[in-house]
C-alpha positions in Angstrom: 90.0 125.4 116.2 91.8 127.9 118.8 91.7 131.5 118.9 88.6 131.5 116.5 88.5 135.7 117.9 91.7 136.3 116.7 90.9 135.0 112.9 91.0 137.0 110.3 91.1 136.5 106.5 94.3 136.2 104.9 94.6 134.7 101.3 91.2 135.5 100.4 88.4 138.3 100.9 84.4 138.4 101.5 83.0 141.4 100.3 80.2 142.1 102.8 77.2 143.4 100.5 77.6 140.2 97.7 79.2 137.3 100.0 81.5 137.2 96.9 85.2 136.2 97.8 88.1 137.6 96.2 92.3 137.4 96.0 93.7 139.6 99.0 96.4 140.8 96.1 98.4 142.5 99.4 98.4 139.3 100.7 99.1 136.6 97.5 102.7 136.2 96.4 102.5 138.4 92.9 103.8 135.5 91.4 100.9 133.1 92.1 98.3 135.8 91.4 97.0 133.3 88.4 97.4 130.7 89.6 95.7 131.8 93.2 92.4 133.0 91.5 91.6 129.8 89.3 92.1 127.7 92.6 89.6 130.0 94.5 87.3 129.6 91.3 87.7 125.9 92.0 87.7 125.3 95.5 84.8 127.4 96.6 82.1 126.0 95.2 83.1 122.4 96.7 83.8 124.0 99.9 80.3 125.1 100.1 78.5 122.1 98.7 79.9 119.6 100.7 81.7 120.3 103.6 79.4 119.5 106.7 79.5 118.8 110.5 82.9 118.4 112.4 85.1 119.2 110.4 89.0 117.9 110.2 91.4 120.6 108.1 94.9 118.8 107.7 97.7 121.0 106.8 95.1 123.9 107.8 98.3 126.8 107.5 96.3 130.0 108.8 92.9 128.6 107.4 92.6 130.7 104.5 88.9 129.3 103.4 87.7 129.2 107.1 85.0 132.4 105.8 83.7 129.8 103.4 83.0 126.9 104.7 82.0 128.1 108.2 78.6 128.9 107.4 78.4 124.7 106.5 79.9 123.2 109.5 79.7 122.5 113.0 83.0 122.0 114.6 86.7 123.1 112.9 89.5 120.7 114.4 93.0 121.8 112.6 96.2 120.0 112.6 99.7 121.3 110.6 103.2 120.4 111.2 104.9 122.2 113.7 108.3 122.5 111.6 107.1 125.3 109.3 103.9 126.2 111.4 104.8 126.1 115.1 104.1 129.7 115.9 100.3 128.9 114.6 97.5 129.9 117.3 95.0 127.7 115.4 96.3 124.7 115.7 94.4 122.0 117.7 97.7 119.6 117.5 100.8 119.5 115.4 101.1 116.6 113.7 103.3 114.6 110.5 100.8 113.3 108.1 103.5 111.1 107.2 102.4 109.2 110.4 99.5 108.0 111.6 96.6 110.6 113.0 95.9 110.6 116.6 92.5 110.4 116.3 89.6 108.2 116.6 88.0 105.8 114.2 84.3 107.4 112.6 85.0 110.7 114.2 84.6 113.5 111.6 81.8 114.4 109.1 84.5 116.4 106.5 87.7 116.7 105.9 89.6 118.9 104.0 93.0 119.3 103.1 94.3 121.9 100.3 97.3 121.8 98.4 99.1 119.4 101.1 99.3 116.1 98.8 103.0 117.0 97.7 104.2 116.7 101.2 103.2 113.5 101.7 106.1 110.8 101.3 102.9 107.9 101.2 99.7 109.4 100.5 98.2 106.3 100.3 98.5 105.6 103.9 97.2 109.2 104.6 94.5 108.2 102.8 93.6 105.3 104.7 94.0 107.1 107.7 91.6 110.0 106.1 89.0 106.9 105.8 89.1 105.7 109.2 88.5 108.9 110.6 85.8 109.8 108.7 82.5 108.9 109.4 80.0 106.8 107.0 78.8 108.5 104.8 81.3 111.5 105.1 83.3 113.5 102.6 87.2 114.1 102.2 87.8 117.2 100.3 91.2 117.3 98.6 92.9 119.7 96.6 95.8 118.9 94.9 98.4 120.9 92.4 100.0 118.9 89.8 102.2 121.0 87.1 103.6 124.0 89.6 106.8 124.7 91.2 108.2 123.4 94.2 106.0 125.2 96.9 107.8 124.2 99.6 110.9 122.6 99.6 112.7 119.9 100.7 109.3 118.6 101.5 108.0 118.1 97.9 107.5 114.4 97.2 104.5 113.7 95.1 102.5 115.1 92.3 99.5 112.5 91.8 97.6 111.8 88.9 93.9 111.8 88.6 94.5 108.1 87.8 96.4 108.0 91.0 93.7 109.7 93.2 91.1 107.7 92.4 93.8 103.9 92.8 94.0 105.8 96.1 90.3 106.3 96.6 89.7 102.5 95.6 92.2 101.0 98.2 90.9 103.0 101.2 87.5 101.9 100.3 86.7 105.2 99.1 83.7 106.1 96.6 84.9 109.0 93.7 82.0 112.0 94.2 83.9 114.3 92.2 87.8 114.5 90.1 88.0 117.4 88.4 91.2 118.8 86.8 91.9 122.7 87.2 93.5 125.0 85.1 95.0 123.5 81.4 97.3 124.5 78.9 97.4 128.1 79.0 96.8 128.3 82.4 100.0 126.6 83.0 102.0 128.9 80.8 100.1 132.0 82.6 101.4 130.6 85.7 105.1 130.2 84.6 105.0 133.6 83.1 103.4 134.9 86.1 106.4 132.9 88.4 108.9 135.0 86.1 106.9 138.4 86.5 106.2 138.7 90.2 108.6 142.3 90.7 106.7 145.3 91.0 106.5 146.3 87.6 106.7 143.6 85.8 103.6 142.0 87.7 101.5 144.7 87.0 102.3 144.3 83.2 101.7 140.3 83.6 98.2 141.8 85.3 97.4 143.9 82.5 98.5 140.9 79.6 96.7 138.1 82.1 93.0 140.9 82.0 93.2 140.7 78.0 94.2 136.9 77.6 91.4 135.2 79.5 88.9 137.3 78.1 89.5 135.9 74.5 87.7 132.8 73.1 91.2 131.3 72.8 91.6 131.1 76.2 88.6 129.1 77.1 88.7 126.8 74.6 92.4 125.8 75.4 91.2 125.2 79.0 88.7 123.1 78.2 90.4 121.1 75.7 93.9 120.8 77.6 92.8 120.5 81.3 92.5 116.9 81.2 96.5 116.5 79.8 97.8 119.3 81.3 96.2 120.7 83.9 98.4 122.5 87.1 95.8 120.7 89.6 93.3 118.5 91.0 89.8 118.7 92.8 88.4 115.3 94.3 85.8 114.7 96.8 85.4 111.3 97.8 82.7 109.8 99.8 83.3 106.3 102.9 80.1 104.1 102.0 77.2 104.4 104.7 78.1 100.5 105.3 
């Protein structure tokens, strides 16, 4: 990672007398405010638990979990496209996932990539390439929405299926760790009413309606019940076999 003095959290916050992380709200776009914090509820924990050694983040943006998992790892390398992230003083080298990665067979402990799997025109490929990186016994860390709006168009080109992640897993000679959807049912209609509420007051009424909703029993049961037919996204960890 470049720059690692100039760094400074972005997306999400440490609170420095828990070590809790929260939503920078000044930073989030009001209209993913829902959708933001059940990733972060997600995500962390995975982060923390197995993300190890040198470390490879694709589509790394301005490393928004960087205060998480840097307590875990050795080493940050970080590679994004330079079309939307060329003025990124992170970056180690630009580079398409769509193509093959410059790098060197067995040569990272982790990788982690967040939110990125829509860009990818092949992902199967990537996740070959992911494998031959990585070195046995090391973990790939993906994060992946699935019912959500275009986040960045015209490069949108897949939304996968847990059934697809783990076909992809199984032809890059991948073991399944950990799948776990994110989010079901009501979540996703939080989200679109959230998408539809992101003004200035109308967000802070979609606040106030979001506080009372997820307390109820309601709530939790539709999340557990739906998340595996509707959920907005995906968690997997997958593991490349000591031999």
């Amino acid at each position: 990672m470049k720059n690692t003095s100039l760094w400074k959290p972005t997306r999400i916050v440490k609170n420095p007398d828990t070590g809790s992380f929260s939503l920078n709200k000044q930073v989030v776009y009001p209209g993913s405010l829902h959708l933001c914090q059940i990733q972060l509820d997600a995500y962390l924990p995975l982060m923390k638990t197995h993300l190890r050694g040198r470390l490879l983040e694709c589509a790394c943006d301005r490393l928004p979990y960087y205060e998480v998992y840097r307590p875990y790892v050795d080493e940050v390398i970080c590679t994004d496209w330079a079309v939307t992230r060329e003025d990124n003083p992170f970056v180690d080298f630009f580079h398409d996932l769509n193509t093959p990665l410059p790098l060197e067979d067995n040569s990272f402990d982790s990788i982690l990539m967040t939110d990125a799997l829509a860009h990818i025109k092949r992902p199967h490929l990537l996740f070959r390439e992911l494998a031959r990186v990585l070195r046995p016994g090391g973990k790939i860390l993906i994060t992946s929405t699935f019912i959500n709006w275009y986040g960045e168009p015209p490069y949108e080109y897949m939304r996968c299926s847990a059934y697809a992640l783990e076909d992809m897993c199984r032809e890059a000679a991948l073991d399944v760790v950990h799948l776990e959807p994110y989010g079901g049912h009501a979540d996703v209609l939080l989200d679109t009413l959230n998408k539809g509420m992101a003004g200035r007051i109308s967000n802070r009424i979609f606040r106030v309606l979001r506080w009372i909703l997820v307390k109820t029993a309601w709530y939790r049961k539709n999340r557990k019940t739906t998340s595996a037919r509707y959920p907005i996204g995906f968690c997997l960890v997958a593991q490349k076999p000591q031999s």
